[in-house]
Wavefront OBJ file of the C-alpha trace (Angstrom):
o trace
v 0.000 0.000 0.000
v 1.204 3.644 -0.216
v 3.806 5.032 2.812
v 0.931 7.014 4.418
v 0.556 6.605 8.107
v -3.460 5.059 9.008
v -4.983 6.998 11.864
v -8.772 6.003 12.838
v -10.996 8.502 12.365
v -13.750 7.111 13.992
v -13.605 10.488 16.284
v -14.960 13.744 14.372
v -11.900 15.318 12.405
v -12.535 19.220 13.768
v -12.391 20.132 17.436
v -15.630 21.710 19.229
v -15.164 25.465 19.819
v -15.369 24.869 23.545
v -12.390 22.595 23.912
v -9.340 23.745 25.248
v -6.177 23.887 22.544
v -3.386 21.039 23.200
v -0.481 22.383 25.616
v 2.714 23.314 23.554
v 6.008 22.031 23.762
v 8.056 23.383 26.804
v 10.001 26.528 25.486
v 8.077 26.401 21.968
v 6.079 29.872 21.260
v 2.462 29.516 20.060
v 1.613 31.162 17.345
v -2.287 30.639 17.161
v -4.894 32.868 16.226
v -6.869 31.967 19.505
v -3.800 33.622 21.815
v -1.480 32.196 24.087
v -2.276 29.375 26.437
v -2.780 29.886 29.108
v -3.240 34.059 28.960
v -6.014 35.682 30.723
v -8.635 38.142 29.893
v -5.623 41.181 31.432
v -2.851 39.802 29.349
v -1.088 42.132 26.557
v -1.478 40.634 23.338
v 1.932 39.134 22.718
v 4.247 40.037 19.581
v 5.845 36.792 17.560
v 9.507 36.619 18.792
v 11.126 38.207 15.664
v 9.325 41.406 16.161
v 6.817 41.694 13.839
v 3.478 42.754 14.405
v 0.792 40.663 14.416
v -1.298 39.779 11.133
v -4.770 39.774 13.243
v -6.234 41.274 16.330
v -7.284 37.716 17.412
v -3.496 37.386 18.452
v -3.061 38.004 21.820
v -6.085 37.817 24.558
v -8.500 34.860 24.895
v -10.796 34.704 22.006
v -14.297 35.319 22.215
v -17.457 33.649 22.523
v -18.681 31.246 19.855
v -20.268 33.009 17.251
v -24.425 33.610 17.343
v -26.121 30.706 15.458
v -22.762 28.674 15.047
v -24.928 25.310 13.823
v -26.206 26.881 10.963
v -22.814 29.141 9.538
v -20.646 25.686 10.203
v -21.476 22.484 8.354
v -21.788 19.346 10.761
v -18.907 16.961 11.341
v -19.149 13.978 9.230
v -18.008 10.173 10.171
v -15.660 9.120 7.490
v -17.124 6.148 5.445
v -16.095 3.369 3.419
v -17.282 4.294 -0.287
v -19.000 2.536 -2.143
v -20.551 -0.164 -0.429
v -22.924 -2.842 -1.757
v -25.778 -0.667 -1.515
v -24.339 1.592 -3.811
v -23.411 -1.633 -6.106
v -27.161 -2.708 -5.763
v -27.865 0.630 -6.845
v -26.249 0.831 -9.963
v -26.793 -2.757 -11.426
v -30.537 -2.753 -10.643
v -31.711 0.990 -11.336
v -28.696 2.983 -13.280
v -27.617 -0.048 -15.574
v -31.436 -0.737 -16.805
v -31.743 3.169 -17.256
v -28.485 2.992 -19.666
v -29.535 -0.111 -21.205
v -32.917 1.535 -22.286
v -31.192 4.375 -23.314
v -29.127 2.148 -25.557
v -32.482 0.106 -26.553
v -33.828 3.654 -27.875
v -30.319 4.603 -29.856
v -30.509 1.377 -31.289
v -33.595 1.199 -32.327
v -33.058 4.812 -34.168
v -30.364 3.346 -35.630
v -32.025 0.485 -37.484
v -35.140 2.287 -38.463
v -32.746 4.572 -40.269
v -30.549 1.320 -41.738
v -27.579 2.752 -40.249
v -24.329 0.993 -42.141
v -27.244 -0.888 -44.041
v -28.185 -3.136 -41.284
v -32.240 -3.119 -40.901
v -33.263 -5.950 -38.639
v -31.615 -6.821 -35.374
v -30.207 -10.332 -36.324
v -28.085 -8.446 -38.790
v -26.964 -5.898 -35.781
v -26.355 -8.870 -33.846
v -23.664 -10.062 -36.154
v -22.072 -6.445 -37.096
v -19.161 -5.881 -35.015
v -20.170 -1.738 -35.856
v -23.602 -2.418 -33.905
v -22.104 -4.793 -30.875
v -19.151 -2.403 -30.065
v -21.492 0.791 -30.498
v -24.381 -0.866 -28.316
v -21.599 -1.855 -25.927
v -20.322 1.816 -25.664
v -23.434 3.567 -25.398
v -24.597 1.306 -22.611
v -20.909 2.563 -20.828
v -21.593 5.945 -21.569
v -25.515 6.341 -20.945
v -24.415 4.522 -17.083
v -21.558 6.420 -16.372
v -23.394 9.811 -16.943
v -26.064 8.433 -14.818
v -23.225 7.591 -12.206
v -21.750 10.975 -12.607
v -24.767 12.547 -11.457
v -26.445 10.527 -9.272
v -23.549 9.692 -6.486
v -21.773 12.628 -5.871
v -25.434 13.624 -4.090
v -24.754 10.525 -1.762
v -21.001 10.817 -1.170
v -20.981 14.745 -0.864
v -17.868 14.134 -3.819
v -17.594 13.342 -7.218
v -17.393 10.393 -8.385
v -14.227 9.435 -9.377
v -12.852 10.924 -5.937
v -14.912 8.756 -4.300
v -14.060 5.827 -6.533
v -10.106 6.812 -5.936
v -8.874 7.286 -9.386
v -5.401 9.194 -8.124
v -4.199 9.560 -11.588
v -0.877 11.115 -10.131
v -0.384 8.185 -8.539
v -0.974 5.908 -11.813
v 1.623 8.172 -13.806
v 4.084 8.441 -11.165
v 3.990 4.451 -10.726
v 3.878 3.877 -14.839
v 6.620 2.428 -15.600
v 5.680 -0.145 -12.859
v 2.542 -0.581 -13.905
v 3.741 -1.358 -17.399
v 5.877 -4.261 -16.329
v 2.838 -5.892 -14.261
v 1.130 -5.487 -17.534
v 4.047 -7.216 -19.434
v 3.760 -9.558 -16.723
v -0.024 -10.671 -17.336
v 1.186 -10.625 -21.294
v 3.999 -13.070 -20.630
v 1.223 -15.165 -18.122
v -0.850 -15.217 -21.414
v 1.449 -16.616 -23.531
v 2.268 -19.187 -21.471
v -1.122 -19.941 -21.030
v -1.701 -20.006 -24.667
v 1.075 -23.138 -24.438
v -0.360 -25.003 -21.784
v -4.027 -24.663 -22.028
v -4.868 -23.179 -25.156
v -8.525 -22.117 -25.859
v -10.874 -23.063 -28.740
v -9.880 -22.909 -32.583
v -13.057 -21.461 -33.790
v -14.176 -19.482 -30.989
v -16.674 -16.913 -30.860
v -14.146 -13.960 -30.701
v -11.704 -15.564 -33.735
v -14.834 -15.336 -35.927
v -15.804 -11.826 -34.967
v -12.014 -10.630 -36.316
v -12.226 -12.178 -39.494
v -14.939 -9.645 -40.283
v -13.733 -6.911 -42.368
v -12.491 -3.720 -40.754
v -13.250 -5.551 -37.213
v -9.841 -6.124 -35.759
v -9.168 -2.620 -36.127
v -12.329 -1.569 -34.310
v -11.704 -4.210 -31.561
v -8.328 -3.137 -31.137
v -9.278 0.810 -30.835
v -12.251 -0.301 -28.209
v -10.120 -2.406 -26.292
v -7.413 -0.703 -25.495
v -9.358 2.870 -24.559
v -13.301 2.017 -23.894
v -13.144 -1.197 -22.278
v -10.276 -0.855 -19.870
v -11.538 2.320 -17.957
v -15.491 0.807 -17.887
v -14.691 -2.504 -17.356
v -12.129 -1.032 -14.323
v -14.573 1.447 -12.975
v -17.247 -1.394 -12.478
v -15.462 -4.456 -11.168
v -12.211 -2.541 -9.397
v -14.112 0.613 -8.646
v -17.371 -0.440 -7.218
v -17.377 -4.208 -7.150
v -14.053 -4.425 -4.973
v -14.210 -2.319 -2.774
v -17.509 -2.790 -1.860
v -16.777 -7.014 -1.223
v -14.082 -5.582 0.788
v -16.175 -3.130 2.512
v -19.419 -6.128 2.998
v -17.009 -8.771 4.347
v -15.220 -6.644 7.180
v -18.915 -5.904 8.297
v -20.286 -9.386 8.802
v -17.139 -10.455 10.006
v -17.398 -7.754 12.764
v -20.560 -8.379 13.224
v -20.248 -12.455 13.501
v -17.512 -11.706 16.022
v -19.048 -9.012 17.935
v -19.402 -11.141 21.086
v -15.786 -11.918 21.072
v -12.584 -10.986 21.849
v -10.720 -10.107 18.371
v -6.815 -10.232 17.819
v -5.002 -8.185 17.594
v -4.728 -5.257 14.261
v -2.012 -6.470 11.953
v 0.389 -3.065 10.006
v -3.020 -1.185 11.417
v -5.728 -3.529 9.682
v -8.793 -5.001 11.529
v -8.091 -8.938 12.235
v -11.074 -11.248 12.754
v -11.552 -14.736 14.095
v -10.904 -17.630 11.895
v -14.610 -18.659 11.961
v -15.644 -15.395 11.632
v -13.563 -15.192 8.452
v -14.758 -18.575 7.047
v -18.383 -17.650 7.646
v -17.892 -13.936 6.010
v -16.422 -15.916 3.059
v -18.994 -18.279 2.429
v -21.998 -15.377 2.554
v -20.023 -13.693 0.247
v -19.886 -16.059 -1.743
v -23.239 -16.574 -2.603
v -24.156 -14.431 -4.921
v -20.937 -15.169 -7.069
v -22.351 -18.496 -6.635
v -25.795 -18.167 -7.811
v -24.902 -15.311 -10.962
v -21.893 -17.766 -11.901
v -23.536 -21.364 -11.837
v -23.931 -23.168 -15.403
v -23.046 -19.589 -17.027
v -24.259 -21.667 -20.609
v -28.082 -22.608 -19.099
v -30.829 -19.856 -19.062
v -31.913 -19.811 -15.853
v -30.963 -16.573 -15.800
v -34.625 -15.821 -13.522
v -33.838 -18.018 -10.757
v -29.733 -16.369 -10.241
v -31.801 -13.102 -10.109
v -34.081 -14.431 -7.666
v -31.014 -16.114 -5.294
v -29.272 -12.303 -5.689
v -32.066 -10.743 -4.717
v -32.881 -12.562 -2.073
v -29.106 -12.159 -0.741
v -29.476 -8.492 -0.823
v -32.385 -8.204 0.929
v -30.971 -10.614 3.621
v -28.007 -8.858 3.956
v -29.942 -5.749 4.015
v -31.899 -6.796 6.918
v -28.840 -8.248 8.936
v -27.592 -4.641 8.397
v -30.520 -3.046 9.819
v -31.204 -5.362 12.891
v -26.885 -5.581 13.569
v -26.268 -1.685 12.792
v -27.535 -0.682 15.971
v -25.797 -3.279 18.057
v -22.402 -2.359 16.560
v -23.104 1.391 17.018
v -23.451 0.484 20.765
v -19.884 -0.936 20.921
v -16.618 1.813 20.769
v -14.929 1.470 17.861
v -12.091 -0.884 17.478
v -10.814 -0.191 14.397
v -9.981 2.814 12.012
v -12.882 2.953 8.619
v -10.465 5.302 7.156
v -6.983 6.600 7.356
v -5.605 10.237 7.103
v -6.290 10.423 3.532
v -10.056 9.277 3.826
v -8.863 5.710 1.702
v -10.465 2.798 3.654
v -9.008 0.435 5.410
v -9.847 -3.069 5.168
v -8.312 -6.700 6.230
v -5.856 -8.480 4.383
v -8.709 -11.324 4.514
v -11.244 -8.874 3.218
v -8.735 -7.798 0.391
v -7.701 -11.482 -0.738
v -11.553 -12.604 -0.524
v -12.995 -9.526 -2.462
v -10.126 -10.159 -5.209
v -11.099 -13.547 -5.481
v -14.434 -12.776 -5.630
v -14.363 -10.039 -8.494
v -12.127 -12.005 -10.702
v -14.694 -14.786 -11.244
v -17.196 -12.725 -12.464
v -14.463 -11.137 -14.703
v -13.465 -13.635 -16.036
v -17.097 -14.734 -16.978
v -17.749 -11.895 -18.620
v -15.506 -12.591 -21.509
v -16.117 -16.594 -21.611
v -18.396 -16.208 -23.790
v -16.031 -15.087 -26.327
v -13.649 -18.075 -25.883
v -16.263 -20.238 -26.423
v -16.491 -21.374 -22.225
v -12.859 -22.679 -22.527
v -11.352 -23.166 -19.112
v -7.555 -21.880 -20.308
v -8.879 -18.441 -20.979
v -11.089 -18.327 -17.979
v -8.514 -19.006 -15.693
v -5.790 -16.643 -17.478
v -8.582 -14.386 -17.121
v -8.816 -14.636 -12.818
v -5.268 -14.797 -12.933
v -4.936 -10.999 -14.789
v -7.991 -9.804 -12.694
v -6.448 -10.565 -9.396
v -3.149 -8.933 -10.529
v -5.198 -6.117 -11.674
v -7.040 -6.394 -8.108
v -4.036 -6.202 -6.759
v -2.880 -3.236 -8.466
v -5.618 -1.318 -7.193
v -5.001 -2.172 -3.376
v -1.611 -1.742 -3.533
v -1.718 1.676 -5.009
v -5.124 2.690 -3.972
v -5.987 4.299 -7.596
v -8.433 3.410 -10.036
v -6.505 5.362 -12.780
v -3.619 2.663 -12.279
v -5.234 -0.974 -12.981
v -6.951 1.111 -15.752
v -3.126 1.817 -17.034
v -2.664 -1.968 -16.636
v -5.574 -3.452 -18.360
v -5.205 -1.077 -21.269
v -1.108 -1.448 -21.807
v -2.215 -5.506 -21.048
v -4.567 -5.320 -23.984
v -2.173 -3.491 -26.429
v 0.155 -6.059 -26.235
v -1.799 -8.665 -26.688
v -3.651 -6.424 -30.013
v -0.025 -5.819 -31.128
v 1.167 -9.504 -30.848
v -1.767 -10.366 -33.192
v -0.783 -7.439 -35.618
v 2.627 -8.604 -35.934
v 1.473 -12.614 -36.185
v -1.197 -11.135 -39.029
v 1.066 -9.085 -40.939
v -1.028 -5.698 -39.721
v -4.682 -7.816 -39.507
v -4.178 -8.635 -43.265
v -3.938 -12.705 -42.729
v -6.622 -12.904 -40.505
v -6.379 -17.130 -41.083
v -2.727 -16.872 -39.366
v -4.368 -16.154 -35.710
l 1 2 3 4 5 6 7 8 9 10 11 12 13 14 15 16 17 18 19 20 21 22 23 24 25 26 27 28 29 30 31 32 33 34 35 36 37 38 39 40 41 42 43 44 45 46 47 48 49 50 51 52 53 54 55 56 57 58 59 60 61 62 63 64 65 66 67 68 69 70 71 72 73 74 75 76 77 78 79 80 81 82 83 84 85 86 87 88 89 90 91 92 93 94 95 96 97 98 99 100 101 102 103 104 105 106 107 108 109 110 111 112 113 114 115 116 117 118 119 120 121 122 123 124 125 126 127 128 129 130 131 132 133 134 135 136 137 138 139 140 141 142 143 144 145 146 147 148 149 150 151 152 153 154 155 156 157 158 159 160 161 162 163 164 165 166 167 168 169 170 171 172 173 174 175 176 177 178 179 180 181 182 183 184 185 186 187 188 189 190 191 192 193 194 195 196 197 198 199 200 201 202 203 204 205 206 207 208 209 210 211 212 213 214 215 216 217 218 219 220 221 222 223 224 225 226 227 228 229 230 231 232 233 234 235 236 237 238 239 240 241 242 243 244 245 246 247 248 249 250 251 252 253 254 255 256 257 258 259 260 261 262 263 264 265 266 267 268 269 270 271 272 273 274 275 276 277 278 279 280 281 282 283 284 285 286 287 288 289 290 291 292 293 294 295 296 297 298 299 300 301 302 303 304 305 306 307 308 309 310 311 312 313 314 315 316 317 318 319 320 321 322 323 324 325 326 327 328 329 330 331 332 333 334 335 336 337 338 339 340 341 342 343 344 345 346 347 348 349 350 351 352 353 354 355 356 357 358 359 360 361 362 363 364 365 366 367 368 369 370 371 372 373 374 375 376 377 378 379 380 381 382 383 384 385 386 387 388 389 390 391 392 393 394 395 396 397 398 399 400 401 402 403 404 405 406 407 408 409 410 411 412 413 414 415 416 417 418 419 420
């Protein structure tokens, strides 16, 4: 993780007006705009040592009263949180994502009635890589501009501060991040050795379309990477991360927990097995026979798991309230702080899905898929470690380009398209 010290800030950030200010060092002037310690109301004001005059006439005697109406001129003190959670998650896939997918319905739509790049029906749009990359996009862009409007009014801060996209951080760390992408590129070709996928897979037959490779490489290397990052690395993990520290606090509430570890929460072993297995549930019931259509009954299980875990919330929230805090939500930067268990689990747990989300493509082949989980953990991983967004982003995308330019080179510049 970064070098940053992690202080709990469980206790509101901004002293009260009436508290006293902390006693200086012995021999060490104070400087503050609320006087002296320790100076009465027939002390002189007091000049700075080097003789110049001070900048304000608060320097000197004790300050005043608090101001007339002070709740309403200052904002109240806010308990840092965790952001986002799985509410926010639940959120998003069941109310923004069908928004942007009718939004896409409607463009679409449009789109054929005016035989856009002569396609007319939608079994022709379902084969034109022009309508599945475009359909693709505009459901990424019609939820993201939902996203950008709708949770800055929860988190009180935009959205890609509260998803942590640092991009400093990504382009001080690049040329690190480029050699964990080289990395997963290296894992891929190895994988390509050992397990190799499907000769006529779904994805091979989609490049041999004219003009397509060219298109797939543009999309995958800019529109993909930062959607595909901002959904499963900038809401999915951390709020796995976020859901599992809860229950396992709240499974071990009754019991005496071990000790922190570098400033983490630790939990009980069966706390931690139990966290993992509710967690696992809905990555259970979404993921099962991914090739069968009972896509009605995985809703049903993942509904049901919300609304569970919803209502253990509820009934537990005030029971945890009663307790004093044990460990810090936050450190001084406002990034959360989770377990290492919490952080393994949550990887684990986003990858699958991941990697399910582009079997299709490889025909269900299990080399891919579990080349696939191996790049999303690194790219998990990339994200914890350097708690920015903007950085597995830089990963996936430099991870796709080599992968686009290997196939360039082994194509002679996507002219041989029979060589792949």
């Amino acid at each position: 993780m970064t070098e940053l010290p992690e202080d709990d800030l469980r206790e509101p950030l901004v002293s009260q007006a009436n508290e006293s200010a902390p006693v200086e060092a012995a021999g060490a002037p104070s400087f503050a705009g609320e006087g002296l310690a320790g100076s009465g109301a027939g002390m002189e004001a007091t000049s700075p040592p080097d003789g110049s005059r001070p900048h304000d006439t608060s320097y000197g005697p004790t300050a005043a009263e608090p101001p007339m109406f002070q709740s309403w001129t200052q904002p109240p003190v806010r308990r840092p949180a965790r952001i986002p959670h799985f509410g926010h998650v639940v959120f998003l896939i069941f109310v923004l994502l069908p928004a942007g997918l009718a939004g896409t319905v409607i463009v679409m739509a449009v789109a054929l009635h005016r035989h856009l790049f002569g396609v007319a029906t939608t079994q022709g749009a379902a084969t034109d890589v022009r309508y599945l990359l475009g359909g693709e996009a505009l459901l990424y862009v019609f939820t993201y501009a939902a996203c950008l409007l709708i949770f800055p009014l929860f988190w009180h801060e935009s959205l890609m501060a509260g998803l942590q996209w640092n991009g400093a951080t990504a382009l001080r760390r690049r040329w690190r991040l480029g050699g964990a992408a080289f990395a997963c590129f290296l894992l891929a070709l190895v994988n390509g050795e050992l397990m190799p996928g499907p000769t006529n897979a779904p994805i091979e037959k989609i490049f041999r379309t004219p003009g397509a490779a060219w298109l797939l490489f543009a999309f995958g290397v800019t529109v993909a990477p930062f959607f595909e990052e901002t959904l499963f690395r900038g809401f999915l993990l951390p709020a796995f991360c976020t859901a599992f520290d809860w229950l396992a606090e709240a499974l071990s509430v009754h019991t005496e927990n071990p000790g922190p570890v570098a400033g983490r929460p630790r939990w009980p072993p069966a706390a931690q097995m139990i966290a993992t297995a509710m967690m696992a549930i809905p990555i259970a019931a979404t993921c099962a026979y991914p090739r069968s259509g009972h896509y009605r009954i995985r809703l049903l299980v993942f509904v049901l798991w919300a609304f569970a875990l919803t209502l253990g919330w509820v009934i537990g929230r005030s029971e945890l309230k009663a307790k004093p805090p044990r460990f810090a939500e936050v450190d001084a930067n406002g990034h959360p702080v989770w377990s290492l268990s919490a952080m393994a689990v949550g990887s684990f747990l986003v990858s699958v899905p991941f990697a399910l989300l582009h079997a299709q493509q490889t025909g269900y082949s299990v080399g891919p898929f579990l080349l696939l989980v191996g790049v999303s953990l690194v790219l998990c991983i990339v994200r914890l470690w350097t708690r920015s967004l903007a950085s597995s982003v830089v990963v996936h995308a430099c991870y796709n380009f080599f992968l686009f330019s290997l196939m360039f080179i082994g194509t002679s510049g996507f002219r041989h398209m029979d060589k792949m």
